[in-house]
mmCIF file of the N, C-alpha and C atoms, coordinates in Angstrom:
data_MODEL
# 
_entry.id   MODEL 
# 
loop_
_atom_site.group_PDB 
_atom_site.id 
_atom_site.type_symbol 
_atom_site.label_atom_id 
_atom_site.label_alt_id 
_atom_site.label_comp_id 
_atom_site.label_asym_id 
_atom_site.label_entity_id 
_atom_site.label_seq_id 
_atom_site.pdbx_PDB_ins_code 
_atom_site.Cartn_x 
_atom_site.Cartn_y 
_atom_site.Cartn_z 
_atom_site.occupancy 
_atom_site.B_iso_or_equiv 
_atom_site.pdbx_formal_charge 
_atom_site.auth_seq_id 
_atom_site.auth_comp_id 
_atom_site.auth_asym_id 
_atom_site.auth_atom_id 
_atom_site.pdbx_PDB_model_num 
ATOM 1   N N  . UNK A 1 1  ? -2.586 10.203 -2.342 1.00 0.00 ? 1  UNK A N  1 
ATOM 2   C CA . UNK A 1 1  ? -3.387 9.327  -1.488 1.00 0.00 ? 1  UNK A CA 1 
ATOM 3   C C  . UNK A 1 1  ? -3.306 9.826  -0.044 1.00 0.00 ? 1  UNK A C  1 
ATOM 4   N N  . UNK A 1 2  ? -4.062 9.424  0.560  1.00 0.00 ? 2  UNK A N  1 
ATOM 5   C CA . UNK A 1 2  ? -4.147 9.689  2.095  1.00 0.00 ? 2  UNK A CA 1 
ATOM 6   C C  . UNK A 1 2  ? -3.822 9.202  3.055  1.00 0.00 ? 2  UNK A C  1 
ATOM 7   N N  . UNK A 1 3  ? -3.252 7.520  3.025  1.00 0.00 ? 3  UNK A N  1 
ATOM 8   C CA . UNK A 1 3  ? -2.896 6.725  3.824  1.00 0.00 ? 3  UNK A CA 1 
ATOM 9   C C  . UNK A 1 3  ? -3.535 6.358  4.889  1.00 0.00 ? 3  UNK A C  1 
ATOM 10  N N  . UNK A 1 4  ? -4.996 6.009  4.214  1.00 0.00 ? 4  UNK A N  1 
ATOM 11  C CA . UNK A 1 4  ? -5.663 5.329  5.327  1.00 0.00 ? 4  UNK A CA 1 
ATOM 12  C C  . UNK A 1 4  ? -5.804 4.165  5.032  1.00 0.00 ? 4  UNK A C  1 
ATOM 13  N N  . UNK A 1 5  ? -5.437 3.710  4.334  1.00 0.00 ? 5  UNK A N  1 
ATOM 14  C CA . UNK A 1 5  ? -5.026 2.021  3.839  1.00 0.00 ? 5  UNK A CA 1 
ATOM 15  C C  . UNK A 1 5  ? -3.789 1.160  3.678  1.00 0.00 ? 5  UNK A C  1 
ATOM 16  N N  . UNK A 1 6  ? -3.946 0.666  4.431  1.00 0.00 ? 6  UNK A N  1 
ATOM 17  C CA . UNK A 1 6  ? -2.502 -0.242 4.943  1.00 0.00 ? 6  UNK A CA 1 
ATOM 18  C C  . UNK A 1 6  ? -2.115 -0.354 3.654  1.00 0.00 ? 6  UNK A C  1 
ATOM 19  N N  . UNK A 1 7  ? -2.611 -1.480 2.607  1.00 0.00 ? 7  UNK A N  1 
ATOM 20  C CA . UNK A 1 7  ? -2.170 -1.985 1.037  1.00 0.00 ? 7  UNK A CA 1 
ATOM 21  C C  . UNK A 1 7  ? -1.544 -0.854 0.339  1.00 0.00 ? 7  UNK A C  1 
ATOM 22  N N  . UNK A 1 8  ? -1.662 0.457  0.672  1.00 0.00 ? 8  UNK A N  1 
ATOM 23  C CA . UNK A 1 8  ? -0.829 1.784  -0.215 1.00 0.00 ? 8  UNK A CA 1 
ATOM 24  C C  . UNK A 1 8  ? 0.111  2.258  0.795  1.00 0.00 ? 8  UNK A C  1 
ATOM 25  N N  . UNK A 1 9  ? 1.050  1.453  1.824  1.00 0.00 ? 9  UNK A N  1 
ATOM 26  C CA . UNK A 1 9  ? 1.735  1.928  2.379  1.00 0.00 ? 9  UNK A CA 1 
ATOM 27  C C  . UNK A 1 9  ? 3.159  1.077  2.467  1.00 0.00 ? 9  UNK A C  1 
ATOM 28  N N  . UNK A 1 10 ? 4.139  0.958  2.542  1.00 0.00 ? 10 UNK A N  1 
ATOM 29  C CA . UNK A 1 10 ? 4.932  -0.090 2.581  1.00 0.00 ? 10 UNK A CA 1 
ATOM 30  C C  . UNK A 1 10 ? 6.378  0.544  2.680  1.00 0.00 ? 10 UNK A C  1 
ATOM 31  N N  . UNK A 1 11 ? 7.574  -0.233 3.602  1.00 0.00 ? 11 UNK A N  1 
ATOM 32  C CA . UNK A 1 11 ? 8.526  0.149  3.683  1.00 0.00 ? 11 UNK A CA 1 
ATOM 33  C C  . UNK A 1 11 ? 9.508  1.120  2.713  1.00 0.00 ? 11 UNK A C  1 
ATOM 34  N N  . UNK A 1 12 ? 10.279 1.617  2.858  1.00 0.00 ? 12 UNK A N  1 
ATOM 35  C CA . UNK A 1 12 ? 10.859 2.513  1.502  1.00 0.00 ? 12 UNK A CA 1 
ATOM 36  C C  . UNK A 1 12 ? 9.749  3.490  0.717  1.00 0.00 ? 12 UNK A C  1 
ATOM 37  N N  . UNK A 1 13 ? 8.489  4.073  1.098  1.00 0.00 ? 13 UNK A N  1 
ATOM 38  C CA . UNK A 1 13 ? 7.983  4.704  0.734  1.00 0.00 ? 13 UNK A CA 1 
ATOM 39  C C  . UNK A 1 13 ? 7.848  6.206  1.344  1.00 0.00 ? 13 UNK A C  1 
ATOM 40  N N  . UNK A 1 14 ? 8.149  7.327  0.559  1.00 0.00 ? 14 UNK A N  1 
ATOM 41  C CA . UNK A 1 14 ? 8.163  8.380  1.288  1.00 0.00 ? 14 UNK A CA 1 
ATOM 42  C C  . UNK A 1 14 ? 6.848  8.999  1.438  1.00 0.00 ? 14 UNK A C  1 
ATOM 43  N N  . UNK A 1 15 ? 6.497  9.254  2.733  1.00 0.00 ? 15 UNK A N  1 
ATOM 44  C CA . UNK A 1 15 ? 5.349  10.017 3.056  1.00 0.00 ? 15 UNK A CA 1 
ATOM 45  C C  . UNK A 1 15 ? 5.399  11.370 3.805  1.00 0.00 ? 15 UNK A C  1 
ATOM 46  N N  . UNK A 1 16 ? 4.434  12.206 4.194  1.00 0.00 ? 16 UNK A N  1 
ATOM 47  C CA . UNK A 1 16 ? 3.950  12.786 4.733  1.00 0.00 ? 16 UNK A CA 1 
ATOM 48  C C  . UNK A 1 16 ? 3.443  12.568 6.403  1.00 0.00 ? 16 UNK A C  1 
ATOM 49  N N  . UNK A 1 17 ? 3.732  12.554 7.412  1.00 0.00 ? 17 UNK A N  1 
ATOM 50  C CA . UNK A 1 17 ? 3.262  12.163 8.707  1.00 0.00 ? 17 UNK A CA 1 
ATOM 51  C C  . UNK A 1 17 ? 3.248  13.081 9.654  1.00 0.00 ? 17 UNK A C  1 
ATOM 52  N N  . UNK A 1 18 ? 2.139  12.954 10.666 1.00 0.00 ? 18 UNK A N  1 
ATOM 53  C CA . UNK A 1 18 ? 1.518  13.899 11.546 1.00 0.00 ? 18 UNK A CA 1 
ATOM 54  C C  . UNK A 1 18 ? 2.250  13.030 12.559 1.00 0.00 ? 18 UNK A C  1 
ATOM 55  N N  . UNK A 1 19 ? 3.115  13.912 13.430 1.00 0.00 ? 19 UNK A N  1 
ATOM 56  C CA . UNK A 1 19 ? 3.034  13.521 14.705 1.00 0.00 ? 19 UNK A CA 1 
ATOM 57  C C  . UNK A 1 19 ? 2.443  14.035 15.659 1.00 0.00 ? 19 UNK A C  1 
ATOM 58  N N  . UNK A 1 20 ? 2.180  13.154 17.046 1.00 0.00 ? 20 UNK A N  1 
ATOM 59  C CA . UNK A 1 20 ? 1.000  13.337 18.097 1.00 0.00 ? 20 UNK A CA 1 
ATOM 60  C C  . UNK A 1 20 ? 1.405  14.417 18.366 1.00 0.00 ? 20 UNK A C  1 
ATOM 61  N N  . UNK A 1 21 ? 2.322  15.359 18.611 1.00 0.00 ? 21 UNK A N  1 
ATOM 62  C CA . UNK A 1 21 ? 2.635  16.323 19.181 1.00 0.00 ? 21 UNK A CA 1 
ATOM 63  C C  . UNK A 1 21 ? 2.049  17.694 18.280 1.00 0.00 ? 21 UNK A C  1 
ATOM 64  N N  . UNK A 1 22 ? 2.311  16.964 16.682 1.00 0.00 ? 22 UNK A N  1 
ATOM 65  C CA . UNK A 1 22 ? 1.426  17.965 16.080 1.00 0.00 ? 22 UNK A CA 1 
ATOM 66  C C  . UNK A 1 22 ? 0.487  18.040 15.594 1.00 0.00 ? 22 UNK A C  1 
ATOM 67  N N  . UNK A 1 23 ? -0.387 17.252 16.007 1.00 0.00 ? 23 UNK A N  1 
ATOM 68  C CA . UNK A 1 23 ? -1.921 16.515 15.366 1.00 0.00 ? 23 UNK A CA 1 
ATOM 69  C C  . UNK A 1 23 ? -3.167 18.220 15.568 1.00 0.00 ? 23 UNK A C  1 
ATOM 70  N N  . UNK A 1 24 ? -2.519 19.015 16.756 1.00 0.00 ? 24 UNK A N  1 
ATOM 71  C CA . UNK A 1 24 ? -4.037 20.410 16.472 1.00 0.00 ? 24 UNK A CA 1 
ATOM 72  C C  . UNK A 1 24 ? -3.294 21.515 15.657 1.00 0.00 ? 24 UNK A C  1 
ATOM 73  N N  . UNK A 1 25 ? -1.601 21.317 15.290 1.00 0.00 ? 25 UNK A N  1 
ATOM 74  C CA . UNK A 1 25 ? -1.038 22.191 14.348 1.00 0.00 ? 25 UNK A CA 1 
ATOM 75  C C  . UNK A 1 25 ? -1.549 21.314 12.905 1.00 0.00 ? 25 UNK A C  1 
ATOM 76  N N  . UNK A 1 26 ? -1.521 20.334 12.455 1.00 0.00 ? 26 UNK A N  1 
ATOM 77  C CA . UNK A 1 26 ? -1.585 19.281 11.011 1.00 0.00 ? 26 UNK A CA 1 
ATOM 78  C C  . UNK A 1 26 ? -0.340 19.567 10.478 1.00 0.00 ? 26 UNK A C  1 
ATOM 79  N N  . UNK A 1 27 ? 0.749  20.111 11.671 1.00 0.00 ? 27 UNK A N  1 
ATOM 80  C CA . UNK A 1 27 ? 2.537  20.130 10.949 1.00 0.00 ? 27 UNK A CA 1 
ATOM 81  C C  . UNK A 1 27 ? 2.450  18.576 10.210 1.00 0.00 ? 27 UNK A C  1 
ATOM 82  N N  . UNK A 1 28 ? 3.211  19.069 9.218  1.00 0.00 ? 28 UNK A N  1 
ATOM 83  C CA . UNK A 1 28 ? 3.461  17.359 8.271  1.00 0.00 ? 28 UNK A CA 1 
ATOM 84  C C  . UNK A 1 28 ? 5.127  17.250 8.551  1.00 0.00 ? 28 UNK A C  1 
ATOM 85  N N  . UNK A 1 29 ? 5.535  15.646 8.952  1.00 0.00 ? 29 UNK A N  1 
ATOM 86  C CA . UNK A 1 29 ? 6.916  15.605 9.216  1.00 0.00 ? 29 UNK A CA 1 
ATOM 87  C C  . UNK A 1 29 ? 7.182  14.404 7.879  1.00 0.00 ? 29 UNK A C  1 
ATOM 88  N N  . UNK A 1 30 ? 8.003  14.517 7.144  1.00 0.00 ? 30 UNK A N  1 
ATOM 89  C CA . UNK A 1 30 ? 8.385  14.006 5.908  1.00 0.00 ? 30 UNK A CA 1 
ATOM 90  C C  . UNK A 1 30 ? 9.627  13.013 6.025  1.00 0.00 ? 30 UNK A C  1 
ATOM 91  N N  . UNK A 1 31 ? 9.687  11.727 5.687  1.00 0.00 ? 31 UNK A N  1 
ATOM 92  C CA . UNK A 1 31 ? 10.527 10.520 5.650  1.00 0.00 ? 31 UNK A CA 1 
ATOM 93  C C  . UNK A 1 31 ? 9.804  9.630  5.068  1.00 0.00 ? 31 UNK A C  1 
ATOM 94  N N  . UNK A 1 32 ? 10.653 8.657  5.389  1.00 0.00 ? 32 UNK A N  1 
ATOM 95  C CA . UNK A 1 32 ? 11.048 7.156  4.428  1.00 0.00 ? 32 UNK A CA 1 
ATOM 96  C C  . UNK A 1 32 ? 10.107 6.246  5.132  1.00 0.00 ? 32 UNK A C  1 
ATOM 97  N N  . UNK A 1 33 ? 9.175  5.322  4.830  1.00 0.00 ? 33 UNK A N  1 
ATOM 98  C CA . UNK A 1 33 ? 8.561  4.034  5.794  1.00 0.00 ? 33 UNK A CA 1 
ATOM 99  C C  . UNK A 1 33 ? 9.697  3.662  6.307  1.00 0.00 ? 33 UNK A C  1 
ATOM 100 N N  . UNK A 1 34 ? 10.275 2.500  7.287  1.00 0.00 ? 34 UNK A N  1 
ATOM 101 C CA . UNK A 1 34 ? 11.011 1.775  7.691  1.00 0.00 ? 34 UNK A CA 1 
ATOM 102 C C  . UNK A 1 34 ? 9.577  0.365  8.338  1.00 0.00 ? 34 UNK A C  1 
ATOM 103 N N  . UNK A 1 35 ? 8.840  0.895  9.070  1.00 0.00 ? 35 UNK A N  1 
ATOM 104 C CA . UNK A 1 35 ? 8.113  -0.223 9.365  1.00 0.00 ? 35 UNK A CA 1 
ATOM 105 C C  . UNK A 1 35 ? 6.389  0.763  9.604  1.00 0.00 ? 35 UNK A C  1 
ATOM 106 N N  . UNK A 1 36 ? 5.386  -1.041 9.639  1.00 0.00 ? 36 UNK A N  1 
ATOM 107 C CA . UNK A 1 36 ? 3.898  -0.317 9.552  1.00 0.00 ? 36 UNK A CA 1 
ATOM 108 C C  . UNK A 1 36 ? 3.704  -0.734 11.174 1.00 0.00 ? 36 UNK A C  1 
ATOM 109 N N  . UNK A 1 37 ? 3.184  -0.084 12.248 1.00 0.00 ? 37 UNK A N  1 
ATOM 110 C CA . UNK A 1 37 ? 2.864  -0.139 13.128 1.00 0.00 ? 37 UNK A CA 1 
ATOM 111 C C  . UNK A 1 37 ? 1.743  -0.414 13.113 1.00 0.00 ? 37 UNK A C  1 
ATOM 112 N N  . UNK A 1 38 ? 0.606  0.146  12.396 1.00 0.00 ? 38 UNK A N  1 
ATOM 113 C CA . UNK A 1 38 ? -1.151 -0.318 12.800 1.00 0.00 ? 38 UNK A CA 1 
ATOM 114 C C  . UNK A 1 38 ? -1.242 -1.378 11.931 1.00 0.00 ? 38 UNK A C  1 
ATOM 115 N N  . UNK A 1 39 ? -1.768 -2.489 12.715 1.00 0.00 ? 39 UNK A N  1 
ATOM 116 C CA . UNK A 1 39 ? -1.980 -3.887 11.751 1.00 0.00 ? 39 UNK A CA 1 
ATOM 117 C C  . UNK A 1 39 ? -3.542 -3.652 11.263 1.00 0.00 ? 39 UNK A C  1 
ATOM 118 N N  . UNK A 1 40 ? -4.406 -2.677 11.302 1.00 0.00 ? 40 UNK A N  1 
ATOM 119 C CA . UNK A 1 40 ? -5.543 -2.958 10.812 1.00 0.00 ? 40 UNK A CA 1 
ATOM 120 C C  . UNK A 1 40 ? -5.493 -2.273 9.294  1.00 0.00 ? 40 UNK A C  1 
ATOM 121 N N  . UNK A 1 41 ? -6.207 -2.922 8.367  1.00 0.00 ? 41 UNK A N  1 
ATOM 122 C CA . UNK A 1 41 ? -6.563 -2.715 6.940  1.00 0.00 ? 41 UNK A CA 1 
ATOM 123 C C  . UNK A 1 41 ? -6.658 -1.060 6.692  1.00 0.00 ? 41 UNK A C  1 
ATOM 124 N N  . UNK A 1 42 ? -7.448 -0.910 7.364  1.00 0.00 ? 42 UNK A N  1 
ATOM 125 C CA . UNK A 1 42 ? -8.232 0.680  7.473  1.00 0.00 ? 42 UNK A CA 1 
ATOM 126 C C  . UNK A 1 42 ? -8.302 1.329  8.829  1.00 0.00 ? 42 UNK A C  1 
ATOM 127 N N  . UNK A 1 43 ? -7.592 2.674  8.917  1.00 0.00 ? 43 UNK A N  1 
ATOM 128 C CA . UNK A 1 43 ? -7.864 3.501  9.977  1.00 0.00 ? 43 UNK A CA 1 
ATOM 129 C C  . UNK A 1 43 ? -8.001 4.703  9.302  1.00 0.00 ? 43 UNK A C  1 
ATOM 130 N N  . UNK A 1 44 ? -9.067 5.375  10.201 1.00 0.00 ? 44 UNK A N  1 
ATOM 131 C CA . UNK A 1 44 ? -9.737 6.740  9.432  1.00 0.00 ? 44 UNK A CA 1 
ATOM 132 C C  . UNK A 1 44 ? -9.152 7.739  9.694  1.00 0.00 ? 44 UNK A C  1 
ATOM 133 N N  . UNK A 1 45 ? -8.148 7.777  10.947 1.00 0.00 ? 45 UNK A N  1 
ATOM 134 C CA . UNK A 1 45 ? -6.737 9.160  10.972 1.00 0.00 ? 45 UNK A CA 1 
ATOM 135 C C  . UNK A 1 45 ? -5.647 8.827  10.268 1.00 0.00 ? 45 UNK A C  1 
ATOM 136 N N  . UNK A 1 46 ? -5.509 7.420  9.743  1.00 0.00 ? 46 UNK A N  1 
ATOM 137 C CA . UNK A 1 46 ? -4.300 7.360  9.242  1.00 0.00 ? 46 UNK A CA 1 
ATOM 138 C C  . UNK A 1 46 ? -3.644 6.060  9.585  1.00 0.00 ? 46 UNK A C  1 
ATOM 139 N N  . UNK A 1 47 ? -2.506 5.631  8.565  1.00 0.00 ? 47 UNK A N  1 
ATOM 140 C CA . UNK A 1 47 ? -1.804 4.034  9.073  1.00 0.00 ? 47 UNK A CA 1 
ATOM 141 C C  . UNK A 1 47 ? -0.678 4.405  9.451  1.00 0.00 ? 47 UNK A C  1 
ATOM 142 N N  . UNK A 1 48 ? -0.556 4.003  11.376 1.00 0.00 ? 48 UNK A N  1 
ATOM 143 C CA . UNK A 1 48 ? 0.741  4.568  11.671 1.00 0.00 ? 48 UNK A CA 1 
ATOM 144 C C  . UNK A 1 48 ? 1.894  4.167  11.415 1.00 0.00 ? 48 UNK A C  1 
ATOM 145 N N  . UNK A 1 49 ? 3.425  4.703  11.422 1.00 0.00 ? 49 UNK A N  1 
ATOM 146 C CA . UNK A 1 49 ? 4.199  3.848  10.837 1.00 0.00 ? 49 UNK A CA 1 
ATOM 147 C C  . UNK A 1 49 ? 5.622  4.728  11.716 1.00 0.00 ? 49 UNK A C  1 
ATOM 148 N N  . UNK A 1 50 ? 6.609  4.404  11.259 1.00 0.00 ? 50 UNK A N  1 
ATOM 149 C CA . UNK A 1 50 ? 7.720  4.578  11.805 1.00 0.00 ? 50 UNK A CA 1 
ATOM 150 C C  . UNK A 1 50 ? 8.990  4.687  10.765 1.00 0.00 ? 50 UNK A C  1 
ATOM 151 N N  . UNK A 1 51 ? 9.060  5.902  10.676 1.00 0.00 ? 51 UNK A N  1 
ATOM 152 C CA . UNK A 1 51 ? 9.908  6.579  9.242  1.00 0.00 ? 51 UNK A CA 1 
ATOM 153 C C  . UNK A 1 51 ? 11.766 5.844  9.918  1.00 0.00 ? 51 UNK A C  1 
ATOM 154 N N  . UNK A 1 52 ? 12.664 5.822  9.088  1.00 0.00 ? 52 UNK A N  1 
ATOM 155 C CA . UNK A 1 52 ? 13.657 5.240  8.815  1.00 0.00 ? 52 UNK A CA 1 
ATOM 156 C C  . UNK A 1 52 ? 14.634 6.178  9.946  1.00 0.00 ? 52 UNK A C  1 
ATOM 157 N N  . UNK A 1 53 ? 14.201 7.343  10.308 1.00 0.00 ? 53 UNK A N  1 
ATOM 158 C CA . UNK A 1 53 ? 14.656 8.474  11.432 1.00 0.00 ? 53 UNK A CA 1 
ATOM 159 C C  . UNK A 1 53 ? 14.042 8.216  12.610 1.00 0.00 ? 53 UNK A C  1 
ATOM 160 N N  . UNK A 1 54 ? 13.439 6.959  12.905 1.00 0.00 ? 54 UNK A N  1 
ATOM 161 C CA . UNK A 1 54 ? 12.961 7.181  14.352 1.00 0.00 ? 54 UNK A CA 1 
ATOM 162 C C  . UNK A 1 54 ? 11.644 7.402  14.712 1.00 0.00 ? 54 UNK A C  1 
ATOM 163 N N  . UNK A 1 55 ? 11.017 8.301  14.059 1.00 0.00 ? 55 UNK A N  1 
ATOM 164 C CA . UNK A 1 55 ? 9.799  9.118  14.025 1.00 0.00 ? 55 UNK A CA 1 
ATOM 165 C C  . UNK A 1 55 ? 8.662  8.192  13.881 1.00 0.00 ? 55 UNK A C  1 
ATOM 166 N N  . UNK A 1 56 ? 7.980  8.267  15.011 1.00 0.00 ? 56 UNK A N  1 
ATOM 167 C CA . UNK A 1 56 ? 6.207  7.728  14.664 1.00 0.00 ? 56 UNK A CA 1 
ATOM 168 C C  . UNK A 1 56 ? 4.732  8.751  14.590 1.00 0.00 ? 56 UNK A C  1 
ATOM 169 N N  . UNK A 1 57 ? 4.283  8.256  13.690 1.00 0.00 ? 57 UNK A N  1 
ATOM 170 C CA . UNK A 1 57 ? 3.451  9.119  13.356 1.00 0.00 ? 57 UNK A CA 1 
ATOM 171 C C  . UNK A 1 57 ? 2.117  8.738  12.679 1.00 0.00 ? 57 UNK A C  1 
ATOM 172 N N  . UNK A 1 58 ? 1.042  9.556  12.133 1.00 0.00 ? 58 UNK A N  1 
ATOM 173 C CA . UNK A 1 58 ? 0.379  8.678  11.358 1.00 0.00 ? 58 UNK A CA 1 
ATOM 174 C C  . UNK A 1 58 ? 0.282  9.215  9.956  1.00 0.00 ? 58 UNK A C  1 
ATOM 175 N N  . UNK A 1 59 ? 0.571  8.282  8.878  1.00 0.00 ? 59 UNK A N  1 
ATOM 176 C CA . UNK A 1 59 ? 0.424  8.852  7.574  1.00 0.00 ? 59 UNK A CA 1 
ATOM 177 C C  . UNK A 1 59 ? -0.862 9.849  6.898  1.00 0.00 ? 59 UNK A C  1 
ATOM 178 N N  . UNK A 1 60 ? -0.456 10.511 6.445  1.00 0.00 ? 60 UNK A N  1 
ATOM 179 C CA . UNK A 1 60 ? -1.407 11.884 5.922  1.00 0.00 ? 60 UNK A CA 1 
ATOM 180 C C  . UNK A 1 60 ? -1.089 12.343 4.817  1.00 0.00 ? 60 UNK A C  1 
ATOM 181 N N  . UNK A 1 61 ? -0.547 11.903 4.369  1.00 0.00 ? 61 UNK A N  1 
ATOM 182 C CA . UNK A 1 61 ? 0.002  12.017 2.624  1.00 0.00 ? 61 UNK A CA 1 
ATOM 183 C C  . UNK A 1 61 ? 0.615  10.786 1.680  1.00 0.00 ? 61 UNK A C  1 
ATOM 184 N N  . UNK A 1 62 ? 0.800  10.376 1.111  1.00 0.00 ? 62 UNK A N  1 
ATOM 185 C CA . UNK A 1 62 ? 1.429  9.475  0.292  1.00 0.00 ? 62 UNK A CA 1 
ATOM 186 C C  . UNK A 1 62 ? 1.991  9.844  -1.140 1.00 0.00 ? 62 UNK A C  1 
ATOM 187 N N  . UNK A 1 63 ? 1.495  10.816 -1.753 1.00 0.00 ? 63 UNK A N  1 
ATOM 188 C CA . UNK A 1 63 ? 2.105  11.371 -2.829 1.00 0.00 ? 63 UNK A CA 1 
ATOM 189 C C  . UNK A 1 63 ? 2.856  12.846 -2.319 1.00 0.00 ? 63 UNK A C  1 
ATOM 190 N N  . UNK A 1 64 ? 4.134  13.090 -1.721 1.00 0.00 ? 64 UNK A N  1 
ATOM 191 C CA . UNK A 1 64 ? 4.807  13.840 -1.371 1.00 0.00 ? 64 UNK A CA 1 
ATOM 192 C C  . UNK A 1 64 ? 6.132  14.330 -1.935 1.00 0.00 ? 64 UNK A C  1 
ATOM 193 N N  . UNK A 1 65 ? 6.630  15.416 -1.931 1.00 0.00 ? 65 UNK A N  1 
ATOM 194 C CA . UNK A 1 65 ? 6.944  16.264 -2.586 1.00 0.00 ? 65 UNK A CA 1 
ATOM 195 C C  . UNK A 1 65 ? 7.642  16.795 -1.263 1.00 0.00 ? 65 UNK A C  1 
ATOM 196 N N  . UNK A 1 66 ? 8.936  16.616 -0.558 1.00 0.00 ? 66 UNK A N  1 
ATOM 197 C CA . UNK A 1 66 ? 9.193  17.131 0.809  1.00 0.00 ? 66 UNK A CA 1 
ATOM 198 C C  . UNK A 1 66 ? 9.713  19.119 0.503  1.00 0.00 ? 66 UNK A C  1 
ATOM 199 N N  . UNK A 1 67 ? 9.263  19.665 0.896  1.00 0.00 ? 67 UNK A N  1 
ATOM 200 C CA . UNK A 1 67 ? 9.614  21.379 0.348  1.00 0.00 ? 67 UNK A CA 1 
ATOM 201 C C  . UNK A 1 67 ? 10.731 21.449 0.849  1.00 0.00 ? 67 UNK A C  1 
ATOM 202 N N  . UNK A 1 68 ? 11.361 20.911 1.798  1.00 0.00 ? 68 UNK A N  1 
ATOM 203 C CA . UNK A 1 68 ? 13.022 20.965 2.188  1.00 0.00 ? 68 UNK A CA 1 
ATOM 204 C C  . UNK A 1 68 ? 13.747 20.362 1.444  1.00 0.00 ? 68 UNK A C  1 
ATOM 205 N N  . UNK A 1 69 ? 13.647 19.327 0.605  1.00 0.00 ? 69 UNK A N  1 
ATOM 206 C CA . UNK A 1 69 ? 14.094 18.804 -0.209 1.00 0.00 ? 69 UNK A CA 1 
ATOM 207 C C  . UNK A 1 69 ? 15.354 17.599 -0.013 1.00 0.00 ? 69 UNK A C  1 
ATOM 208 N N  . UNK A 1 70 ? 14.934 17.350 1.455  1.00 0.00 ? 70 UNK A N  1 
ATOM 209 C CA . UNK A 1 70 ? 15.513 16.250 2.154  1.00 0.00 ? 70 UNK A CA 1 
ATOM 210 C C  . UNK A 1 70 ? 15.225 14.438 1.865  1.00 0.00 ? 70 UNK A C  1 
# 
């Protein structure tokens, strides 16, 4: 999935996330939900959120597979 829908996103879920810093690389930074930051239903870059490390970002994957294996 892609995570542009709030309803497929939820705490304890591991994703895929772009942070602003790397949004013209599309680096993907990989963790845990901890909380959903965008309260709207649907956003078309992504539902931002805030991985269990700190990290905010906006989701860009939902079925992930981290290659570091962290």
């Amino acid at each position: 999935m892609n995570g542009q829908y709030r309803k497929d996103i939820y705490p304890g879920l591991e994703v895929a996330i772009i942070l602003k810093k790397d949004q013209r690389k599309g680096k993907l930074t990989y963790g845990i939900v901890k909380d959903l930051l965008t309260s709207a239903v649907y956003h078309s870059r992504g539902i931002k959120v805030r991985l269990e490390d700190g990290q905010i970002g906006r989701v860009a994957e939902t079925d992930v597979v981290d290659p570091d294996g962290e």
